[in-house]
Steps between C-alpha positions, in 0.01 A plus 500: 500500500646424861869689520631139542431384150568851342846437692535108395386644118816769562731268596431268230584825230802621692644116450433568088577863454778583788868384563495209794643734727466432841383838669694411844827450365498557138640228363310140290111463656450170398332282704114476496467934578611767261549762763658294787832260427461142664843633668352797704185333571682226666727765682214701670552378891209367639383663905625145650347316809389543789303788486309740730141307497335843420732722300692236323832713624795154538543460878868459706518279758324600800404856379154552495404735180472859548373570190112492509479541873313843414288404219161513546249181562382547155803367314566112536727336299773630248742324275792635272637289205886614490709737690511846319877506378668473178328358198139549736567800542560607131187271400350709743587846352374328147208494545441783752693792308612377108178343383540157493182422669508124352788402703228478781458129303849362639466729815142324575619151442766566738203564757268218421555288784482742809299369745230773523380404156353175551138489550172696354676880516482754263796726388525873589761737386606762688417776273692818431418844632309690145829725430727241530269253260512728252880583526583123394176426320441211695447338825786227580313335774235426253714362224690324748149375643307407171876327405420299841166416444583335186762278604275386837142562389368742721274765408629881552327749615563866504271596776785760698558854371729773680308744646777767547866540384790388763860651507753220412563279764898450485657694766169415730564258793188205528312669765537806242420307249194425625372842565592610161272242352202489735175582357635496162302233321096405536342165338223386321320219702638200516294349777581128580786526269827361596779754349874460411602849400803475222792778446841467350701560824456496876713723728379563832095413411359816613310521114404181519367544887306798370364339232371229717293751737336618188386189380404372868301785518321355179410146631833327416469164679880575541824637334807351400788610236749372270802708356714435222825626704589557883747796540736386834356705809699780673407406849644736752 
């Protein structure tokens, strides 16, 4: 059984056996999710218009973006649902560090019209270095990703593994980013394959750029990425 049903079959039980608590802000659920009031749904802020053509980041007036300028080739396209504040943020930390995986459901239908996932693609989570996977018990980018692939019908596949363990990235500036994260992941083949890579937020890109060299180097036809959340860049 895909991770999608078990998670729609979940769902379905926590609306008979638990409270309608909404996990955001604690008060009724209602609506049509158990885990996710109609209220803080509608309050996540969506990354508005225009945006950088390649990183998605929303452009001023006559600045050009600054952004991706040093990602490599190998990463086109990337898109973020909702800015990375408030009730995002705490859906976020659900289903990253307190177990609610199957608030990836609301979190993916909040992503479901990003531009990178139209055509033939297939889904890839960015997956978790070993330690950290079995820490939390589960990958988030792949919840997040099967979640997604249910609600657009796209296949998922989990052809990138870590290769070696990276120091947290949050005191790290982009270009150190980067570094940190080079040579971290490798891929199964995916020759002819065109790729959007999924993970629950996007801060700088540097895990998403490596993860794009990986699966370049195994025949990706090319690499884009959706996020759930966009944290708002420190640029100095």
């Amino acid at each position: 059984m895909r991770w999608a049903d078990v998670a729609a079959t979940g769902t379905a039980l926590d609306r008979w056996l638990l409270p309608g608590e909404c996990l955001v802000c604690r008060g009724p659920a209602g609506g049509a999710d158990a885990l996710v009031c109609d209220r803080c749904r509608l309050a996540w802020r969506p990354v508005p218009p225009p945006w950088c053509d390649r990183c998605g980041q929303p452009l001023e007036a006559g600045i050009a973006c600054r952004l991706c300028a040093w990602w490599p080739a190998t990463l086109g396209r990337v898109r973020s649902a909702v800015w990375l504040e408030d009730g995002a943020r705490r859906a976020v930390h659900c289903l990253k560090y307190e177990g609610w995986w199957r608030i990836a459901a609301p979190m993916a239908r909040a992503m479901k019209e990003l531009e990178p996932l139209a055509g033939p693609i297939i889904l890839v989570p960015v997956p978790l270095a070993p330690k950290r996977l079995r820490e939390r018990g589960y990958n988030q980018s792949e919840r997040l990703a099967d979640a997604l692939g249910h609600a657009v019908g796209r296949p998922v596949g989990s052809v990138l593994r870590r290769v070696r363990e990276t120091p947290t990235q949050t005191a790290l500036t982009p270009e150190a980013r980067l570094a940190n994260v080079a040579g971290a992941f490798s891929a199964r083949e995916v020759s002819g394959r065109a790729v959007v890579l999924v993970d629950d937020v996007f801060t700088t890109g540097a895990t998403l750029a490596a993860a794009a060299e990986a699966l370049a180097t195994a025949g990706a036809a090319q690499v884009a990425a959706v996020t759930f959340a966009r944290a708002r860049p420190v640029l100095g």
